[in-house]
Every structure is written in C-alpha cells, then in structure tokens.
C-alpha positions as CSV (number, residue, x, y, z in Angstrom):
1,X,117.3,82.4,70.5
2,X,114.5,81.6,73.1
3,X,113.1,84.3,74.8
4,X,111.0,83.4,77.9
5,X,109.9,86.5,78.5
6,X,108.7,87.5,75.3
7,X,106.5,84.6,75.1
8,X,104.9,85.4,78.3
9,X,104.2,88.6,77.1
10,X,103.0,87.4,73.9
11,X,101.1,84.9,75.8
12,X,99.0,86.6,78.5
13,X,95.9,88.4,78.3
14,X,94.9,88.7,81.7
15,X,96.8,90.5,84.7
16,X,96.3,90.1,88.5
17,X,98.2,93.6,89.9
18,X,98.4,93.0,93.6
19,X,99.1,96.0,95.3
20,X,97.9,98.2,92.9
21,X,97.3,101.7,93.9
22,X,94.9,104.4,92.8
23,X,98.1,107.0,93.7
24,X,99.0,107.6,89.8
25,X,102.4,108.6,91.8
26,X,102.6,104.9,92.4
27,X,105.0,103.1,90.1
28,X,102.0,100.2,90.4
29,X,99.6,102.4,89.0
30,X,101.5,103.7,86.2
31,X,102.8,100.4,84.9
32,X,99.6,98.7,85.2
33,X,97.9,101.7,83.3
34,X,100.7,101.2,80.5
35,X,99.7,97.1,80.3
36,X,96.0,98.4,79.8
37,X,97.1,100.3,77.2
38,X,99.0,98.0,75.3
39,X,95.6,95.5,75.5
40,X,96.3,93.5,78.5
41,X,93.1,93.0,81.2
42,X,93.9,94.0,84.5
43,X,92.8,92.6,87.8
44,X,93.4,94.5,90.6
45,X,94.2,93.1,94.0
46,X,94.4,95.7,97.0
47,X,92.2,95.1,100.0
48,X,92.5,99.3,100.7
49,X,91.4,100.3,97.2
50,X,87.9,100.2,95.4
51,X,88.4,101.1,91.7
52,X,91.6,101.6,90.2
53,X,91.6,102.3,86.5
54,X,88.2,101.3,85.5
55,X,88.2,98.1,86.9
56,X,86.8,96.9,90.0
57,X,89.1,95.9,93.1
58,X,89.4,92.6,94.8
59,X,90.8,92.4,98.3
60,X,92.6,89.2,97.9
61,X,93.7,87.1,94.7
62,X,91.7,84.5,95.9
63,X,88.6,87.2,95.4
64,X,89.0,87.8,92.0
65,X,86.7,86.0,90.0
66,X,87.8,85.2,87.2
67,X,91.1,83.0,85.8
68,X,94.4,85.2,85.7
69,X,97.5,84.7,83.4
70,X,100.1,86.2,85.4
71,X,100.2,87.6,88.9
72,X,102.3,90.8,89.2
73,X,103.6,91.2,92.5
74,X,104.0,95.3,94.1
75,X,104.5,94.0,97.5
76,X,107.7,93.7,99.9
77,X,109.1,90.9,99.6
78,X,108.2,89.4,102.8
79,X,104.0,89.1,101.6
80,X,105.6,87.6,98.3
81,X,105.1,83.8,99.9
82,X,101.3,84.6,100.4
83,X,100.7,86.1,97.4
84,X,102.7,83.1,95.5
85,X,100.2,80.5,97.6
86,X,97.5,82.2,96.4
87,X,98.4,82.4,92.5
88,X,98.9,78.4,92.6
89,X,95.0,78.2,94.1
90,X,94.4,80.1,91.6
91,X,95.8,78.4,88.8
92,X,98.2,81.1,87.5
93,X,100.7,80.5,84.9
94,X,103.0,82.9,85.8
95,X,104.3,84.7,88.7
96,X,105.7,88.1,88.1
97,X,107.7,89.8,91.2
98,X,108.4,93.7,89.5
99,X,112.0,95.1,90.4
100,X,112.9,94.5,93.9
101,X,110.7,92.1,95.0
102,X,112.3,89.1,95.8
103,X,111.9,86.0,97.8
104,X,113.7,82.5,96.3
105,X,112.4,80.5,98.6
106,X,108.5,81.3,97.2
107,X,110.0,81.0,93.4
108,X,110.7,77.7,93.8
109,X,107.5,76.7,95.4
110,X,106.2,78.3,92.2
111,X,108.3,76.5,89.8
112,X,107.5,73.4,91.6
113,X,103.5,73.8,91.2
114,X,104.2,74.2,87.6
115,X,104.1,78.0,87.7
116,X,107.0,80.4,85.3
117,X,108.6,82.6,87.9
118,X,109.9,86.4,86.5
119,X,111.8,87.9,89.7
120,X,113.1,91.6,90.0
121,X,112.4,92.9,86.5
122,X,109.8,95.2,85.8
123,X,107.2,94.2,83.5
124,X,106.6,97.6,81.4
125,X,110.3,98.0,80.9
126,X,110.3,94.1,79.5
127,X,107.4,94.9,77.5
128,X,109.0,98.0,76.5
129,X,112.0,96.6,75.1
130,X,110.4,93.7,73.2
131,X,106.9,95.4,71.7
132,X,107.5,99.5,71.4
133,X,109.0,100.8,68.6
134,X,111.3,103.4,68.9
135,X,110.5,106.8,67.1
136,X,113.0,109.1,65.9
C-alpha cells in the first residue's frame, strides 16, 4: 500500500523550518530539534531569530542559501500563501503545513507548480509513527 508520506520522509534531507523559535517551549523548536536528530538538515527561517539550534537564521525563505526539500510551515494560516510563493521560487519539493495550519487555496497553487502538499499533520508525529521503534 503506497504511502506518500513515508516517502517524503524517506526522501528529504534538507528542512526549511519557517517560524522556527529559539523558545524550546515552542512546539517549532522542539520538533525541528527531533528532525535534527533523526539526521535531517534544518534551515531556519524567522526574521526575529539569529541562531536556533546550531544553525544560522535566514529571515526569509527566499534568504536561505542553499536548495531545500521540504518547507515546514509554523505560521497562521493567513502567511501560509507567502510562504507557499516563496517555496515554488525556491524550487521546493514539498510543502509541509504542521497541525493547524491550513490554507486550500495556497495548496493547490502548490500542487499546480508541481509541489507535494502535507496539510495539518505534524511532521515528528508522522515521522514517529513510520521510523521509531517502540521499546517495551
């Protein structure tokens, strides 16, 4: 049985985070941090933060230098159009909106660049569920 998400997991090195925190309260910060773990590069994209988790901060997506796999959205929905302009400049492959985030109108302007659209579902818990082993 196909399972699109899995193979965008299995697929993706590199992570653009935008609005990721350095607040390790932040549910942003702590799933990013858990995606670094489990050997993913993350980007992250917050024009009010400098470093956040080793890596250096880029205001914009359109700032970050370097390509990007899939761009995990931690905005309100209402930035999600911008954000989803920005990850077809940038040549992204996927467009991840975590739980909550949603905006159909920018998913199919996605889909229709070529983009693979994930909307309200968390990417750790996805992860989770498909790569970590449970131990009894």
């Amino acid at each position: 049985m196909p399972d699109p998400i899995r193979d965008i997991l299995e697929q993706s090195k590199t992570l653009a985070v935008v609005g990721l925190s350095a607040k390790t309260t932040r549910p942003s910060h702590g799933v990013a941090a858990y995606m670094q773990r489990h050997g993913y590069r993350i980007i992250p994209v917050n024009p009010q933060e400098d470093v956040v988790l080793g890596e250096k901060v880029y205001p914009t997506l359109d700032a970050a230098p370097e390509p990007v796999d899939v761009v995990v959205i931690f905005r309100r929905s209402e930035f999600v159009p911008e954000v989803v302009d920005a990850a077809i400049r940038k040549g992204a492959k996927v467009v991840w909106m975590q739980e909550g985030v949603i905006h159909e109108q920018a998913a199919e302007r996605a889909r229709a660049a070529g983009l693979r659209v994930v909307m309200d579902r968390c990417i750790l818990k996805e992860h989770a569920k498909r790569f970590v082993t449970k131990r009894i």
